[in-house]
N, C-alpha and C positions, 0 to 999 in steps of 0.2 A: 531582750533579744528581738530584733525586728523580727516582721513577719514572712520575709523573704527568704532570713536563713531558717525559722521553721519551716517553712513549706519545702526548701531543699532537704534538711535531714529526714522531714517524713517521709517525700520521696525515695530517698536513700534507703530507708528503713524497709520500704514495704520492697522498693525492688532487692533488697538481701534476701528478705526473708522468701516471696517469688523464688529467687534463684533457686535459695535453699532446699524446699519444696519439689521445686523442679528435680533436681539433678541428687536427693538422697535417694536412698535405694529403699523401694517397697516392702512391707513387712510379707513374710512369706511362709505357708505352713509347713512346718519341720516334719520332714517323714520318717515314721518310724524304722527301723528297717531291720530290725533287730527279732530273731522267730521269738516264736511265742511256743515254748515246749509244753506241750500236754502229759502228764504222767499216766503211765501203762498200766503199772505194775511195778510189784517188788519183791525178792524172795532171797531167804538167807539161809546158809549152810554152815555148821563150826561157826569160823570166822570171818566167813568172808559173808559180805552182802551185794545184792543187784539189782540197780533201777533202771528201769527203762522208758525213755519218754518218746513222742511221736510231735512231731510237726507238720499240719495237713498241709499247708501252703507248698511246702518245698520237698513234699512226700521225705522227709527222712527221721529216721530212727537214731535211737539218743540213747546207749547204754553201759552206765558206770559202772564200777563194781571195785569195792574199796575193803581193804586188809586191817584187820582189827587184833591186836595181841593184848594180852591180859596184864592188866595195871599200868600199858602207857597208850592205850587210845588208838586210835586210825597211825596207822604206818602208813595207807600209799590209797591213792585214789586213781583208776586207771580208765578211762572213757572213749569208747569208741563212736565215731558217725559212720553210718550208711546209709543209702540212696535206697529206697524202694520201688518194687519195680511199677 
């Protein structure tokens, strides 16, 4: 291969690879955005059970409370959000 078509293909080569570089998109740190529930507290009555969790970020309160019947397990899980003041 003369030396003329290599020195074209390297050119070729390095100006793709340049362009490539140029014009792909920057790595970027992924933000979490997702709360972070802290647990309160829990307290059970019969059958029924209740957890309560807290999110400081976004002042709000987190609380489950789910139905349990004898010999088939959790029937129903029922969860409330509210804003504190």
């Amino acid at each position: 291969m003369p030396t003329r078509n290599l020195r074209i293909l390297m050119a070729a080569a390095i100006t793709t690879i340049g362009a490539a570089a140029f014009w792909s998109t920057s790595a970027r740190s992924q933000i979490n955005a997702s709360p972070s529930w802290i647990p309160i507290g829990v307290s059970s009555s019969g059958t029924t059970s209740t957890a309560w969790f807290h999110e400081p970020s976004s002042r709000q309160a987190l609380a489950c409370q789910t139905e349990t019947t004898p010999g088939s397990g959790i029937t129903g899980v029922k969860c409330v959000v509210a804003r504190l003041p």
